[in-house]
C-alpha atoms as one frame of an Amber mdcrd trajectory, in Angstrom:
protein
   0.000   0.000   0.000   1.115   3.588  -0.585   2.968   5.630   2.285   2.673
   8.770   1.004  -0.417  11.303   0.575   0.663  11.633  -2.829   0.463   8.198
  -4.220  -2.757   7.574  -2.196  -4.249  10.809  -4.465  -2.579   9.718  -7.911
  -4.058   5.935  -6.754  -7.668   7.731  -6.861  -6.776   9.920 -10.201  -5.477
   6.509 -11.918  -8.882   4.642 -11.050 -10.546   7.454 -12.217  -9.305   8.116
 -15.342  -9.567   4.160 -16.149 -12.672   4.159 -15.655 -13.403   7.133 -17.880
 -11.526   5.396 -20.794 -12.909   2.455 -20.628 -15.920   3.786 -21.106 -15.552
   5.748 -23.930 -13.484   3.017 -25.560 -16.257   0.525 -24.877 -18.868   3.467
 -26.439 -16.643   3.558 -29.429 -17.080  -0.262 -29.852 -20.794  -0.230 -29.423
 -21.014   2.838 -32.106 -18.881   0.945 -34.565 -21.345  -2.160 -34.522 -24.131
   0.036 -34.939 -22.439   1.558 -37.917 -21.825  -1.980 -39.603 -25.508  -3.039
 -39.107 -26.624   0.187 -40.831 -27.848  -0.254 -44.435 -29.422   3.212 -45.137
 -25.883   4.917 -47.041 -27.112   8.451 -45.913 -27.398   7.769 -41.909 -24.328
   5.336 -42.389 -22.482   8.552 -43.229 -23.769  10.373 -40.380 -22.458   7.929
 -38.121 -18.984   7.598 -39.915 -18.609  11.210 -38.969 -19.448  10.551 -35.186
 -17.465   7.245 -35.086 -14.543   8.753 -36.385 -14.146  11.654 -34.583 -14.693
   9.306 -31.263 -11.678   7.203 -32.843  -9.893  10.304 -33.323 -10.385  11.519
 -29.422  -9.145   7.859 -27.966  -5.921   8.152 -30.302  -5.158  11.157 -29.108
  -5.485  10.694 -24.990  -3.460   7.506 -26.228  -6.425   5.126 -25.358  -6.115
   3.677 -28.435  -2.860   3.074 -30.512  -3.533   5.987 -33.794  -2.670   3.398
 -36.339  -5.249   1.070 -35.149  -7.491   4.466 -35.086  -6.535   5.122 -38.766
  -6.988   1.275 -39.353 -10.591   1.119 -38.385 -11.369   4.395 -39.858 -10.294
   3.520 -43.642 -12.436   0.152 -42.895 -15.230   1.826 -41.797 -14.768   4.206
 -44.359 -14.688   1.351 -47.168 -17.522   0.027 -45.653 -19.722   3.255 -45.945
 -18.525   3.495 -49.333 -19.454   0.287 -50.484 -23.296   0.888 -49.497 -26.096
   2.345 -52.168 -28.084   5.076 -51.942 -31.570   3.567 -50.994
């Protein structure tokens, strides 16, 4: 256990902040599976824009690694792409 006041404080801040990222890392995930079950090429877009910015916000706090951001962006991406106008 921690000795000093300190360590006890950054021990609370660390918890914290997990928390906090694993949240937004597992609302990333969820967002990304709605986006893949989406057939409509015109709300698929809409959510591209939403899912990538949330990629773009874990890469940079360093949640996620940013090539594995740019990875499942240019998927997505394809994937939106691919879809017709209906």
């Amino acid at each position: 256990m921690a000795n000093h006041k300190s360590a006890l404080k950054r021990i609370r801040a660390n918890e914290t902040k997990r928390l906090r990222n694993r949240y937004q890392h597992k609302t990333t995930r969820s967002y990304i599976k709605k986006l893949r079950d989406i057939t409509d090429k015109a709300e698929a877009t809409q959510v591209y824009k939403t899912v990538s910015s949330m990629l773009d916000r874990l890469a940079k706090k360093n949640i996620i690694h940013k090539k594995k951001a740019s990875n499942q962006k240019s998927k997505l991406a394809r994937f939106v792409n691919s879809l017709t106008a209906a």
